[in-house]
C-alpha positions in Angstrom: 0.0 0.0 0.0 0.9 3.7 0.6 2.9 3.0 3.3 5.3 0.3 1.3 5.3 2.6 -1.5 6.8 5.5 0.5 9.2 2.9 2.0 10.5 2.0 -1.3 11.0 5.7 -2.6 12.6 6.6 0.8 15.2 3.7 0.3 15.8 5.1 -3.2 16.4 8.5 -1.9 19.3 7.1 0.6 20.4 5.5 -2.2 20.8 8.3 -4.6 22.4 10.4 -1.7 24.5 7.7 -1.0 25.7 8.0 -4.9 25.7 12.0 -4.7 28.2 11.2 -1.8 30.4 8.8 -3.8 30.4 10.9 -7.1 31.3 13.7 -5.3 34.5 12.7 -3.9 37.6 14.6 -5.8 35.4 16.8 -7.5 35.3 20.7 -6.4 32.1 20.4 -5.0 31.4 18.9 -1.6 28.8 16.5 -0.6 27.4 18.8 1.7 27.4 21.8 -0.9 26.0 19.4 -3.9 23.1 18.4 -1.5 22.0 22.2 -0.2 22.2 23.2 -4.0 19.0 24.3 -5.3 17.9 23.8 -9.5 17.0 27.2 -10.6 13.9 26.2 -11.9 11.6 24.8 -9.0 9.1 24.0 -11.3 10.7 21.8 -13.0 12.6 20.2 -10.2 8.8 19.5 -8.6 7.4 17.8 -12.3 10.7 15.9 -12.6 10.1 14.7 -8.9 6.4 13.9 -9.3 7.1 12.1 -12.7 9.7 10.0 -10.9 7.1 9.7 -8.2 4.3 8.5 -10.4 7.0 5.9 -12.6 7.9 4.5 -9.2 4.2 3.9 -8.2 3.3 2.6 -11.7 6.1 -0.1 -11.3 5.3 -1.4 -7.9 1.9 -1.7 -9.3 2.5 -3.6 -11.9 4.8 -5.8 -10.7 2.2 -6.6 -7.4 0.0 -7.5 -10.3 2.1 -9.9 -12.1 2.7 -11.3 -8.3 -1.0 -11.2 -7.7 -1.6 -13.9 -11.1 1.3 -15.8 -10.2 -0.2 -16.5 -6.9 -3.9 -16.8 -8.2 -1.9 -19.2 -10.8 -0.2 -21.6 -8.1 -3.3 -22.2 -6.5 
């Protein structure tokens, strides 16, 4: 449900920080300055984040589907 779906996207965002952090290294930005950086276009920082948003959703979706007919399947 919502709850799992937030999970998942949370565990995504710690991941892509976690990437941020590693790509940063030996570069002239730091972590901590790449991270309080803001896009000079909020609006299209906020589509780009609901579009990953929505993709997200419509995977999990789908693939609890395809679980859902395997399991109806097995029986």
């Amino acid at each position: 449900g919502d709850k799992f779906v937030h999970i998942v996207y949370q565990f995504a965002r710690h991941v892509m920080v976690d990437g941020v952090k590693n790509f940063s290294v030996g570069t002239c930005i730091p972590f901590a300055e790449a991270v309080t950086l803001h896009p000079e276009d909020m609006y299209i920082a906020k589509a780009r984040h609901r579009i990953g948003y929505n993709k997200l959703l419509q995977i999990l979706q789908k693939q609890d589907v395809v679980i859902q007919e395997y399991e109806k399947k097995a029986q």
